[in-house]
ZADO-1210 file (C-alpha; in nm, 4 decimals, padded with zeros to 6 digits):
<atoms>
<atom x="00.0000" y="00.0000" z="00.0000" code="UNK" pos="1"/>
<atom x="00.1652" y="00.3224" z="-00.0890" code="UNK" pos="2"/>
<atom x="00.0701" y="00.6606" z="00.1231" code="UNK" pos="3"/>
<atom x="-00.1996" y="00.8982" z="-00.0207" code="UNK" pos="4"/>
<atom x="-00.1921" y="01.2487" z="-00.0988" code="UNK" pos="5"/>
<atom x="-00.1201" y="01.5369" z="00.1565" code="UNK" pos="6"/>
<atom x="-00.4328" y="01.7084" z="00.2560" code="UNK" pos="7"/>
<atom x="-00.5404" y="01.9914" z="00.0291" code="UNK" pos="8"/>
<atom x="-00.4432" y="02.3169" z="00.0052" code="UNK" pos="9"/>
<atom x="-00.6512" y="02.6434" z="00.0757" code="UNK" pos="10"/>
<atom x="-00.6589" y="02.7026" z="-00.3386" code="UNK" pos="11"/>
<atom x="-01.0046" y="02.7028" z="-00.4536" code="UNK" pos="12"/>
<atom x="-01.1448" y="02.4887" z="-00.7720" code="UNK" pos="13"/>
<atom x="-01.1913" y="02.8509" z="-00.9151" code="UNK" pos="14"/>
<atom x="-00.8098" y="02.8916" z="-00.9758" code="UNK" pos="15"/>
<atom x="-00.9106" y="02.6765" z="-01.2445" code="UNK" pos="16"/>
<atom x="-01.0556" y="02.9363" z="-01.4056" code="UNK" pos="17"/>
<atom x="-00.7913" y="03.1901" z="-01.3761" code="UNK" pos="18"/>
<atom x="-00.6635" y="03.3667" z="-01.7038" code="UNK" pos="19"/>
<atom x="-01.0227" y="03.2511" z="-01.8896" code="UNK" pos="20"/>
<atom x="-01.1279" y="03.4907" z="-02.1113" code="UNK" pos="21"/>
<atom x="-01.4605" y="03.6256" z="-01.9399" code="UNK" pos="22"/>
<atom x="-01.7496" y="03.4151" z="-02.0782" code="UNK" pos="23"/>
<atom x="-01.5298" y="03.2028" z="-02.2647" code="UNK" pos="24"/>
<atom x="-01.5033" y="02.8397" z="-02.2662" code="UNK" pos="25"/>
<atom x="-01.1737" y="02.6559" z="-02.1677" code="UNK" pos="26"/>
<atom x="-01.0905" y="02.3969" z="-02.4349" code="UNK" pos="27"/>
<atom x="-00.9624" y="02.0431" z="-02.3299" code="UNK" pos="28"/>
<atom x="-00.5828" y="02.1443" z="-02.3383" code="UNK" pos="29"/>
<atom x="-00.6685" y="02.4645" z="-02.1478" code="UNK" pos="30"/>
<atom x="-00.8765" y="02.3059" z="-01.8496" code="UNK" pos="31"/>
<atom x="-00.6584" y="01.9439" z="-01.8431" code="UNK" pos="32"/>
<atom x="-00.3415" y="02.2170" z="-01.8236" code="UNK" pos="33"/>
<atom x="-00.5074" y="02.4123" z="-01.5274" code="UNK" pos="34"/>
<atom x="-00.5929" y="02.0696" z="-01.3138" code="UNK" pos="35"/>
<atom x="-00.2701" y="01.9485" z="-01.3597" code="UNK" pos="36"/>
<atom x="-00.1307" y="02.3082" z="-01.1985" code="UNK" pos="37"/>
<atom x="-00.4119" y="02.2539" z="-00.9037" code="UNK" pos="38"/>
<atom x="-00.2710" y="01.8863" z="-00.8228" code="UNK" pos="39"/>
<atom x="00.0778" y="01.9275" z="-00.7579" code="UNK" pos="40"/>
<atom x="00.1546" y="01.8625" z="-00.4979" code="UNK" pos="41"/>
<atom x="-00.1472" y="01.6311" z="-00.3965" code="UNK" pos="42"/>
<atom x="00.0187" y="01.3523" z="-00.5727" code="UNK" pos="43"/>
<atom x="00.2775" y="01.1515" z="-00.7417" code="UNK" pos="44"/>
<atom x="00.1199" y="01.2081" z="-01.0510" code="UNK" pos="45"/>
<atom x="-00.1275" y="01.5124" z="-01.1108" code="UNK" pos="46"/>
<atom x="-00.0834" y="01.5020" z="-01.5072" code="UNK" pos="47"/>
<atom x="-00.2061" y="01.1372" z="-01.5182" code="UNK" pos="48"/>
<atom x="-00.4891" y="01.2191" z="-01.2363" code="UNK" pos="49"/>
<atom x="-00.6041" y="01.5109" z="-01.4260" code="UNK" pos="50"/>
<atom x="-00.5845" y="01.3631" z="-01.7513" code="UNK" pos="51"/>
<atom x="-00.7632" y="00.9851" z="-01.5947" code="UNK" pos="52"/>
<atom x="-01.0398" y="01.2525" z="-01.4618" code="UNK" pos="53"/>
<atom x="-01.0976" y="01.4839" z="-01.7520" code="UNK" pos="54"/>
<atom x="-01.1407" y="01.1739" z="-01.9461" code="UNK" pos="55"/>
<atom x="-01.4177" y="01.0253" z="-01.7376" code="UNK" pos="56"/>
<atom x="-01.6030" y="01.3159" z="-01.7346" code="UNK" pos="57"/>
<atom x="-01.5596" y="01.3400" z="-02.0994" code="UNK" pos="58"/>
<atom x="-01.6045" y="00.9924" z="-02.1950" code="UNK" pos="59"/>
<atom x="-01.2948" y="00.9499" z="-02.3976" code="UNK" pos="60"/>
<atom x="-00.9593" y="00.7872" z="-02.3402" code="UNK" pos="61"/>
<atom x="-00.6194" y="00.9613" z="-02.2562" code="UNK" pos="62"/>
<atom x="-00.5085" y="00.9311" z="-02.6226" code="UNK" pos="63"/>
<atom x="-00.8144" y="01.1251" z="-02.7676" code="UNK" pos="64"/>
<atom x="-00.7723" y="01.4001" z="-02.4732" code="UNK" pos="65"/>
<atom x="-00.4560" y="01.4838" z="-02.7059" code="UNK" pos="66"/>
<atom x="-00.6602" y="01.4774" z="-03.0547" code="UNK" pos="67"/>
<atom x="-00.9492" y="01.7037" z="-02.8475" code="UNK" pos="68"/>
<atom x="-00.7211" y="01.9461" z="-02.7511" code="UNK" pos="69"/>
<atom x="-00.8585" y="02.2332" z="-02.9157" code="UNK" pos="70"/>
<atom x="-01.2494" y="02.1350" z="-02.8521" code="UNK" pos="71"/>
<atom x="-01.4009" y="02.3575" z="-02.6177" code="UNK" pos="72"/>
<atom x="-01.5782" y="02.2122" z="-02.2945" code="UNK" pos="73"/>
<atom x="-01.9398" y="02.3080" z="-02.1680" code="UNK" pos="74"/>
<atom x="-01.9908" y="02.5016" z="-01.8364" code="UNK" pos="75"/>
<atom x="-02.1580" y="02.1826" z="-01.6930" code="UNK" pos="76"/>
<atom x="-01.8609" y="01.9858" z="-01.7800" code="UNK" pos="77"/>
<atom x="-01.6338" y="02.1997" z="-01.6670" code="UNK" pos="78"/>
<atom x="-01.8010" y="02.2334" z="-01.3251" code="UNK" pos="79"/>
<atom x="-01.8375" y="01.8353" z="-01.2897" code="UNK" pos="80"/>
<atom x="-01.4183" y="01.8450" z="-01.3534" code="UNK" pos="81"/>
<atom x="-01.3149" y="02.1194" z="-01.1269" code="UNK" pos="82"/>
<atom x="-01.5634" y="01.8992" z="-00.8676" code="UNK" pos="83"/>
<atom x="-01.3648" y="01.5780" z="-00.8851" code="UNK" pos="84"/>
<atom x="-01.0170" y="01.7651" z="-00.9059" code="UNK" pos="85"/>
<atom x="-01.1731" y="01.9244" z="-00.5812" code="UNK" pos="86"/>
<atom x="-01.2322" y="01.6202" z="-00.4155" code="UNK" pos="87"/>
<atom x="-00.8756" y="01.4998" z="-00.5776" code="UNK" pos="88"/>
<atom x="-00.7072" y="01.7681" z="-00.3653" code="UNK" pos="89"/>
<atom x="-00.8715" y="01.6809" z="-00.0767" code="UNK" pos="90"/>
<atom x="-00.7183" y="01.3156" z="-00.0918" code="UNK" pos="91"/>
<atom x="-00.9898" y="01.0736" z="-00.2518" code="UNK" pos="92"/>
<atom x="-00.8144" y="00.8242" z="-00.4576" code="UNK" pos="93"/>
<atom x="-00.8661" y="00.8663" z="-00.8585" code="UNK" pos="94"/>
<atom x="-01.0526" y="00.5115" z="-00.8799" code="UNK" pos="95"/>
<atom x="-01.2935" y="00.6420" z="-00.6302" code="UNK" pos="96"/>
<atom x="-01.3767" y="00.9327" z="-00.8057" code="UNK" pos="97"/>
<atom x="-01.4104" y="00.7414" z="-01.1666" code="UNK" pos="98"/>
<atom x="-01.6075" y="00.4430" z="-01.0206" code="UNK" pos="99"/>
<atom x="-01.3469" y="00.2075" z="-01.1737" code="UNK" pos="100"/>
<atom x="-00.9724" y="00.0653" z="-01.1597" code="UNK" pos="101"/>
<atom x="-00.7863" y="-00.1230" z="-01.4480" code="UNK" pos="102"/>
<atom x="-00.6132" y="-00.4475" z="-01.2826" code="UNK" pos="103"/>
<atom x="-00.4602" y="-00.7262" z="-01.4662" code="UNK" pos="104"/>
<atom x="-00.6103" y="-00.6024" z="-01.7873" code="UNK" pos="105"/>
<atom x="-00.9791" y="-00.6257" z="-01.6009" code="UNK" pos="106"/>
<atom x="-01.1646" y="-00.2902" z="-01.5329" code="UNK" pos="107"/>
<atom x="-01.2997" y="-00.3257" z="-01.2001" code="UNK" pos="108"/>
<atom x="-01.6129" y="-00.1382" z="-01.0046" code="UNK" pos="109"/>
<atom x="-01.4317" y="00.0023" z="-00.6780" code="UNK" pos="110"/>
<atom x="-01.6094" y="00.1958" z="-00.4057" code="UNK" pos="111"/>
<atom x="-01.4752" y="00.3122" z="-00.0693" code="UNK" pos="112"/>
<atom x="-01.5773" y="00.0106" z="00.0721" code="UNK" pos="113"/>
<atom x="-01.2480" y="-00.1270" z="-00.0754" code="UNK" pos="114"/>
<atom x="-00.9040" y="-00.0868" z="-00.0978" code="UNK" pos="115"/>
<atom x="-00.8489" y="00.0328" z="-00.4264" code="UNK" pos="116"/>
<atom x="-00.6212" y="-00.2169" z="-00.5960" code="UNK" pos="117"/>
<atom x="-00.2677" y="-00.1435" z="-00.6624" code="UNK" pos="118"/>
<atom x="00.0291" y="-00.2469" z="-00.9058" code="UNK" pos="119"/>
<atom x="00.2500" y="-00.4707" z="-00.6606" code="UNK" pos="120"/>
<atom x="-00.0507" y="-00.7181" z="-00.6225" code="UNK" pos="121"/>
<atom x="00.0028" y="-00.8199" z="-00.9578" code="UNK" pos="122"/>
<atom x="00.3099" y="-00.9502" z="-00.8703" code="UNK" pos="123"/>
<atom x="00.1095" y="-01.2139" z="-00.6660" code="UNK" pos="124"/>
<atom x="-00.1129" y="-01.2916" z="-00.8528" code="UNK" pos="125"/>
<atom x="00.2184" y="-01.3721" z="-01.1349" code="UNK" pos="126"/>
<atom x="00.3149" y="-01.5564" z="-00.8977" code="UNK" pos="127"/>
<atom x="00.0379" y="-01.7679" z="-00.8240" code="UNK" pos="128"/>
<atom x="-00.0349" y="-01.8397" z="-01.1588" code="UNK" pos="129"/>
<atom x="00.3381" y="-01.9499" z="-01.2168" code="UNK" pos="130"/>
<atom x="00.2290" y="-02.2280" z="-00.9796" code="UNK" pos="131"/>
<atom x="-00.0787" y="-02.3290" z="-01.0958" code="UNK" pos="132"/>
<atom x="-00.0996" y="-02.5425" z="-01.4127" code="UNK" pos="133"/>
<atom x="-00.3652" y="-02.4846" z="-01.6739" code="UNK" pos="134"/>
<atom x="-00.4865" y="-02.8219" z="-01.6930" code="UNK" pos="135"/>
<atom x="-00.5391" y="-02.8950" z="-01.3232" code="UNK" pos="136"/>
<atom x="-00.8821" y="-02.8299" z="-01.1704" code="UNK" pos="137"/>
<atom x="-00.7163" y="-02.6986" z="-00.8590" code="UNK" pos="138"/>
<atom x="-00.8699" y="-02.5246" z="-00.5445" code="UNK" pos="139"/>
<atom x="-00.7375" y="-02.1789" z="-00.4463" code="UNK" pos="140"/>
<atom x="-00.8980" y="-01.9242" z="-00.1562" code="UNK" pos="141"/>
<atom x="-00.8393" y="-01.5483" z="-00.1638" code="UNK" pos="142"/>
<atom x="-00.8898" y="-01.4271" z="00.2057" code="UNK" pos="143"/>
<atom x="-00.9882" y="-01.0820" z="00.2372" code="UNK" pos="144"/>
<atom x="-01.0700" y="-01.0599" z="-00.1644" code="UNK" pos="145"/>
<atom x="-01.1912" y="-00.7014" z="-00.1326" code="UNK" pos="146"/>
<atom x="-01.2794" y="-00.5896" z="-00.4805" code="UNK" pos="147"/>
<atom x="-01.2254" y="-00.9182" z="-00.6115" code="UNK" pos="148"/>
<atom x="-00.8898" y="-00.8129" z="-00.7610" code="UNK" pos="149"/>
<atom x="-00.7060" y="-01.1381" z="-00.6984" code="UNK" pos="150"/>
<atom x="-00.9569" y="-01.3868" z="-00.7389" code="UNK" pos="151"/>
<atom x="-01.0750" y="-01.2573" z="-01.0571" code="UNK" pos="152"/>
<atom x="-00.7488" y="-01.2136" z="-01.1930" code="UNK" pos="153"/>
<atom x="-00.6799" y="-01.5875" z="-01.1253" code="UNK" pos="154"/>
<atom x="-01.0216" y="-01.7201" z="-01.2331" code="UNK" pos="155"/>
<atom x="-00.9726" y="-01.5203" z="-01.5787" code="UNK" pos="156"/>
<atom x="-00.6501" y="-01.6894" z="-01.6227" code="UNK" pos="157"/>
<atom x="-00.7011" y="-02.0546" z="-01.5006" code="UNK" pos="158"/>
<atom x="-01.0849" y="-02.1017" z="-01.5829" code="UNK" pos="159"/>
<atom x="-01.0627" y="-02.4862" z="-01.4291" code="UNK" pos="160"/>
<atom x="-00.9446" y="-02.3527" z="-01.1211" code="UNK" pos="161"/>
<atom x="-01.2251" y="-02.3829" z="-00.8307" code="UNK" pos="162"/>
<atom x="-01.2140" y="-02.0453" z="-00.7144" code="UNK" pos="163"/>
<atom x="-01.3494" y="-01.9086" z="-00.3556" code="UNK" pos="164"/>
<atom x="-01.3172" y="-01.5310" z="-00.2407" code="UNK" pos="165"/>
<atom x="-01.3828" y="-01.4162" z="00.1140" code="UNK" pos="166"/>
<atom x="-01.4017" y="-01.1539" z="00.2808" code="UNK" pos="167"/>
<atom x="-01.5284" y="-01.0217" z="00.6149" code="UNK" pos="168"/>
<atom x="-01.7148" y="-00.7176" z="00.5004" code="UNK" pos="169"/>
<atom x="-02.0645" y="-00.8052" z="00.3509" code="UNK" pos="170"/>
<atom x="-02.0219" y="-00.4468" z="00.1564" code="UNK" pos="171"/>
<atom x="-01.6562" y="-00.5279" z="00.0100" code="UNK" pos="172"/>
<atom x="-01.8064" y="-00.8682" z="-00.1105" code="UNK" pos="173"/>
<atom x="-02.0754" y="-00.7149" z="-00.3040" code="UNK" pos="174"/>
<atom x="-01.8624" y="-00.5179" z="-00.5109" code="UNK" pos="175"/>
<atom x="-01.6623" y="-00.8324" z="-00.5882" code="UNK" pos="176"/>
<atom x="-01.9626" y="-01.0119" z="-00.6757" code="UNK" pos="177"/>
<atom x="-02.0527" y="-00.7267" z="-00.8864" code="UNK" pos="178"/>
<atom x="-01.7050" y="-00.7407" z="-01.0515" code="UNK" pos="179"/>
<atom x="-01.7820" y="-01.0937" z="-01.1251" code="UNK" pos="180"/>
<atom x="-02.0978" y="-01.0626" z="-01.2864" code="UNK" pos="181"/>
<atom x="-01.9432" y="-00.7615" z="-01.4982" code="UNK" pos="182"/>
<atom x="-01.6675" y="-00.9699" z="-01.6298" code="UNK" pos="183"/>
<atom x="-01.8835" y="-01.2304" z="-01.6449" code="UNK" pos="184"/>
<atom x="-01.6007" y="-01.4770" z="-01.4439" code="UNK" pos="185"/>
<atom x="-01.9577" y="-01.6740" z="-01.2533" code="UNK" pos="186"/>
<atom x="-01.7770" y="-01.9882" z="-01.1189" code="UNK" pos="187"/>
<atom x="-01.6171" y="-01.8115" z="-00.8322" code="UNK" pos="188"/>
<atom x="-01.7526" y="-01.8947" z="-00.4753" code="UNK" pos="189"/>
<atom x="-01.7781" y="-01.5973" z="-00.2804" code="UNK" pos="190"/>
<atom x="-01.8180" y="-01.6364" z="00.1085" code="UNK" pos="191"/>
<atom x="-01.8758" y="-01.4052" z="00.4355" code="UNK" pos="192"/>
<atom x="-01.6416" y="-01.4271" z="00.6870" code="UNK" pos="193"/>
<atom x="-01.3167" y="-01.3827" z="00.8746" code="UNK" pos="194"/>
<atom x="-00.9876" y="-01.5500" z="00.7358" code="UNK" pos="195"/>
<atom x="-01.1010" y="-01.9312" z="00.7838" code="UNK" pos="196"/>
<atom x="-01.4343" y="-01.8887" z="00.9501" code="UNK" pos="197"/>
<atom x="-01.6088" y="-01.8858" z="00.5910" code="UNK" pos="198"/>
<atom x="-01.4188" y="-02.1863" z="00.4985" code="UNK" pos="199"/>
<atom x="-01.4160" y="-02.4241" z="00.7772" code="UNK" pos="200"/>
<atom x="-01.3903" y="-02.7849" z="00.7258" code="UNK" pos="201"/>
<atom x="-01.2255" y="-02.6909" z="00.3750" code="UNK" pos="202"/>
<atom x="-00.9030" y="-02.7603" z="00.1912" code="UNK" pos="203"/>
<atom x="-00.7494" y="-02.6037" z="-00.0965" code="UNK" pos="204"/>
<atom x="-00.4356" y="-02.6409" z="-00.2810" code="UNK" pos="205"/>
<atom x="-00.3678" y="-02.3197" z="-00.2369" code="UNK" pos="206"/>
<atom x="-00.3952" y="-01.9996" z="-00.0287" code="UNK" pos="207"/>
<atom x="-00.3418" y="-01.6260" z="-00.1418" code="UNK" pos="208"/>
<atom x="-00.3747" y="-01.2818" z="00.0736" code="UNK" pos="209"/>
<atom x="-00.3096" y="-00.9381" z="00.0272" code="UNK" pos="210"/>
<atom x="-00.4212" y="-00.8673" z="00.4227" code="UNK" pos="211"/>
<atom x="-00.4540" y="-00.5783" z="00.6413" code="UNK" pos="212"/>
<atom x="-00.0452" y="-00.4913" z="00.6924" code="UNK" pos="213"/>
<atom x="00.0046" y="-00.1369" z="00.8269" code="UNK" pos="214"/>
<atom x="00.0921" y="-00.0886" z="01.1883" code="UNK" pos="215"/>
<atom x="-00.2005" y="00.1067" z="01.3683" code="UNK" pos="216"/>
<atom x="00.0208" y="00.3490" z="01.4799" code="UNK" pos="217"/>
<atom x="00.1880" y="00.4175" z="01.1192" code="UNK" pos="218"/>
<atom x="00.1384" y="00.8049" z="01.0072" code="UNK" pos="219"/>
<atom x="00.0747" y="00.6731" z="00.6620" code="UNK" pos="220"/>
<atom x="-00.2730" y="00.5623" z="00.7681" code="UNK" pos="221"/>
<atom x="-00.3671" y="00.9279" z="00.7795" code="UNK" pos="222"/>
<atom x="-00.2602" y="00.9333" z="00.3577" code="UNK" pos="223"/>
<atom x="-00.4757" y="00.6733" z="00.3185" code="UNK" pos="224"/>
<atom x="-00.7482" y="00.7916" z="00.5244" code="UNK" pos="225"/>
<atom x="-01.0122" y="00.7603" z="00.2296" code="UNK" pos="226"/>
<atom x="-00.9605" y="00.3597" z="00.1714" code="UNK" pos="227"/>
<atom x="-01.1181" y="00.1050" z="00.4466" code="UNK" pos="228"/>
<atom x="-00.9559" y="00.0992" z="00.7970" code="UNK" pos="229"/>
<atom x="-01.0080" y="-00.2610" z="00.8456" code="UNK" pos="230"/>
<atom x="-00.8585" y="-00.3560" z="00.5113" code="UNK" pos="231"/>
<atom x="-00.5395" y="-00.1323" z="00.5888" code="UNK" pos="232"/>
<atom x="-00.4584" y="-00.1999" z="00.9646" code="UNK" pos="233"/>
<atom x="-00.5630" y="-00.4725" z="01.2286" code="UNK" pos="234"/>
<atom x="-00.3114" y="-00.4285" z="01.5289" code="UNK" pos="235"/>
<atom x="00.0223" y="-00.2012" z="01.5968" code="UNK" pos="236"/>
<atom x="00.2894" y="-00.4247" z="01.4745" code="UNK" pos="237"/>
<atom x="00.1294" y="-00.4590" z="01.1142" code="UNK" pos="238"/>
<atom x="00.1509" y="-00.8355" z="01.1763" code="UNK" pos="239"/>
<atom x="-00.1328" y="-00.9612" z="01.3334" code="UNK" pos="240"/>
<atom x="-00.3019" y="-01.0376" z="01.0489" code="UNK" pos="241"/>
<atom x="-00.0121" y="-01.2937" z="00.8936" code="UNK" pos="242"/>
<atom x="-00.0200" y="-01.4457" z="01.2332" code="UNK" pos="243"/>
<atom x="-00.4049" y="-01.5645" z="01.1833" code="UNK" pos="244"/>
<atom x="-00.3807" y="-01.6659" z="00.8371" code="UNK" pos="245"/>
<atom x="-00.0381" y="-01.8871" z="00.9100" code="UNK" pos="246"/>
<atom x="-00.1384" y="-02.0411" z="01.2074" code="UNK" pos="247"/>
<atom x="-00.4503" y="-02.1954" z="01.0426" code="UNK" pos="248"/>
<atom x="-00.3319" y="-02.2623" z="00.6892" code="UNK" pos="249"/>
<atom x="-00.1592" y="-02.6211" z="00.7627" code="UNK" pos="250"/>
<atom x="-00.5721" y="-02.7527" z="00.8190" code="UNK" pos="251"/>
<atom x="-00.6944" y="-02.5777" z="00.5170" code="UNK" pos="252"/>
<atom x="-00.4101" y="-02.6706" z="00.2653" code="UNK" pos="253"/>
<atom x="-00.3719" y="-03.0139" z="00.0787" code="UNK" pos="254"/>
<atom x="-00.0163" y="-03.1667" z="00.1051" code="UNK" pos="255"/>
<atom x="00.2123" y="-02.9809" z="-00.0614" code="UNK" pos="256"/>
<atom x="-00.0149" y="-02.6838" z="-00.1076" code="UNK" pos="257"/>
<atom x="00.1166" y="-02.3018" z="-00.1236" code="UNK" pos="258"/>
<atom x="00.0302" y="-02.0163" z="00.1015" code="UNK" pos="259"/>
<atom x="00.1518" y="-01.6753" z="-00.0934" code="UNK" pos="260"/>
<atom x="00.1231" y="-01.3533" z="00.1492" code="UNK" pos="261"/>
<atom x="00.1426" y="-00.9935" z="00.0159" code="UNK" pos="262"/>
<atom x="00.3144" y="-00.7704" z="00.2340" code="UNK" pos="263"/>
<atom x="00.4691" y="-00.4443" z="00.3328" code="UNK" pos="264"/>
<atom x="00.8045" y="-00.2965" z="00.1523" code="UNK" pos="265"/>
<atom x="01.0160" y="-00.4111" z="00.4898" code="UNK" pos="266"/>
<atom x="00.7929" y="-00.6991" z="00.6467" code="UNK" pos="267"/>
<atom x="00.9578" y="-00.9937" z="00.4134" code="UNK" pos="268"/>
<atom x="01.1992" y="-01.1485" z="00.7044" code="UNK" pos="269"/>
<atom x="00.9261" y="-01.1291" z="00.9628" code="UNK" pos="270"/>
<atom x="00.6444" y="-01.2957" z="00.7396" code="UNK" pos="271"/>
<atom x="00.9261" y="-01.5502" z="00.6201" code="UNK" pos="272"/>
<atom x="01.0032" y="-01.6477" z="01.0311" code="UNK" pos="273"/>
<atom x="00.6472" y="-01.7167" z="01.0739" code="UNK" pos="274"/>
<atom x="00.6187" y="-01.9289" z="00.8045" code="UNK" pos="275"/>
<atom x="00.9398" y="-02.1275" z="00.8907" code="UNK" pos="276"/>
<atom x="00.8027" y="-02.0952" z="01.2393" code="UNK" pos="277"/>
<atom x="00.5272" y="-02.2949" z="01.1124" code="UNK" pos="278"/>
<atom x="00.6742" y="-02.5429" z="00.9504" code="UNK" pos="279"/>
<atom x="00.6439" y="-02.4040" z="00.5770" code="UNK" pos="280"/>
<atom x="00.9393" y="-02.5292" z="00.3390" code="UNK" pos="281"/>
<atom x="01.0257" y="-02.3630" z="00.0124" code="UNK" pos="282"/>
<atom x="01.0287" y="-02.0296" z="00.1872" code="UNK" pos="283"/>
<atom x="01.1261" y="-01.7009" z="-00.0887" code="UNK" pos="284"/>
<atom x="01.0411" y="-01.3503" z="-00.0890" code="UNK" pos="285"/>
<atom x="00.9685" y="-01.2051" z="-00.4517" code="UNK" pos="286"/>
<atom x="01.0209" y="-00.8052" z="-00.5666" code="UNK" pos="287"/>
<atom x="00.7505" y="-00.5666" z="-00.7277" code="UNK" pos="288"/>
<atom x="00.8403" y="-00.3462" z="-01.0371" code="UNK" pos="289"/>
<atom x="01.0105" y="-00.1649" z="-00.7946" code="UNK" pos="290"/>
<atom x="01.2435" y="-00.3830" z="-00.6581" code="UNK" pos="291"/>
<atom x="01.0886" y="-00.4027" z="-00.3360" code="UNK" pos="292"/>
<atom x="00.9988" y="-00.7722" z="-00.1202" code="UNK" pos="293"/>
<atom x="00.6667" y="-00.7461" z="-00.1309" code="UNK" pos="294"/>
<atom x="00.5555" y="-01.0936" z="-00.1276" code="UNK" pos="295"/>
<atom x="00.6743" y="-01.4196" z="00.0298" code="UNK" pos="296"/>
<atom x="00.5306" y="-01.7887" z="00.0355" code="UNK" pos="297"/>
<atom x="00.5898" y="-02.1440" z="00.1220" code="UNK" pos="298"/>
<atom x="00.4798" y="-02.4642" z="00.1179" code="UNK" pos="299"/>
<atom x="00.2976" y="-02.6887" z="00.3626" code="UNK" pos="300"/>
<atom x="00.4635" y="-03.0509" z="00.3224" code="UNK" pos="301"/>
<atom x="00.1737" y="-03.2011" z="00.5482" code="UNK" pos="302"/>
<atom x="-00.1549" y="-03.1360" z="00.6679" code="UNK" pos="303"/>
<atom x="-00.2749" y="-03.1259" z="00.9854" code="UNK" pos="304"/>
</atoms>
């Protein structure tokens, strides 16, 4: 999870405006330039924001923003955008604003009820599919599924795979149910619940998380203020959560089956001692595009 915004600044959505000819319309260029100005600063990226939000409004992609350039914009429109870059400011995430976020080449419906998914957690689910053979009608769990991300991202790529997505939050699971009718991925098993309660008495061949990992006391939780609580932090070390999920995965694994864990940028040894801790072989951490251990796994050799 990477930290949010900084809070906004006292500049109003009118600077937008400012250097408009008086009862002229901005064109594209002219308004997407202005947004951009009003977003550094709240970002790591205010041309890409202002561009991903102008072309919502709009209804167009990024590339045609260019080709539009010169088009001028209604006063409606124009209001609408200098809303959202408002709310941008003030530290909502883009994806909440559009409705939607592009993971694994599937456009997903988020909505503050969920963390809004991010890059690294493609690494796990690359990594997951590495170990998971087309032809096999295997069983995999995604605990705390969230949006869906992971599970969907897996079901789209391994269609035999029996696929089960839980979650504890009865709102986050209707957005992922929603994502799955949407994509139209209908095989996946979608269950209420807290880490193993919604899945007692089961085993799969393999397990996959992207849990709450932020210690309760980390200032990044104020950056991130906008996304779920419960899906960012569960208890002041950041680790509680990996605790839960490793002590019970030996009785809900099949012999040699995998447990992959997303974590934090500096959490790898720690998640890697409770796995070994546990009696997990096969132990490795894996990097995300930006060289950072950001997911580990093992292997259970026996079930308990």
């Amino acid at each position: 999870m990477t930290a949010m915004d900084s809070a906004a600044s006292p500049l109003n959505v009118a600077q937008l405006m400012a250097g408009a000819p008086a009862g002229a319309p901005l064109t594209v260029a002219a308004s997407l330039q202005r947004a951009v100005q009003m977003l550094f600063g709240h970002g790591d990226s205010p041309r890409l924001d202002a561009e991903i939000l102008l072309g919502s409004v709009l209804g167009v992609s990024r590339s045609a923003l260019i080709v539009r350039g010169a088009d001028p914009i209604s006063a409606e429109t124009q209001r609408t955008y200098e809303q959202l870059i408002a709310r941008r400011m003030q530290g909502a995430p883009v994806a909440y604003l559009t409705g939607t976020r592009e993971f694994w080449s599937l456009e997903l419906d988020v909505t503050p009820d969920v963390l809004v998914p991010r890059p690294e957690t493609e690494v796990l689910v690359e990594l997951a599919l590495a170990l998971l053979p087309k032809d096999l009608p295997l069983s995999v769990v995604d605990l705390g599924t969230g949006s869906g991300a992971i599970a969907l991202a897996i079901a789209s790529e391994r269609p035999l795979v029996c696929m089960t997505g839980v979650d504890v939050s009865e709102r986050a699971l209707a957005v992922a149910m929603a994502n799955s009718r949407k994509l139209g991925l209908m095989l996946i098993r979608w269950r209420s619940g807290s880490w193993y309660q919604a899945v007692r008495g089961q085993r799969f061949d393999m397990i996959v998380a992207n849990p709450p990992y932020v210690a309760s006391n980390d200032p990044a939780l104020q950056c991130l203020a906008a996304e779920p609580a419960l899906a960012l932090s569960c208890g002041p070390t950041g680790l509680e959560a990996f605790g839960s999920i490793i002590d019970g995965a030996a009785k809900h694994l099949n012999p040699n089956g995998w447990l992959l864990l997303e974590h934090g940028n500096t959490q790898a040894a720690d998640v890697a001692r409770m796995l070994e801790r546990r009696g997990f072989g096969h132990i490795r951490s894996h990097a995300d595009y930006s060289g950072l251990a950001r997911v580990t796994l093992g292997t259970v050799q026996t079930s308990l």
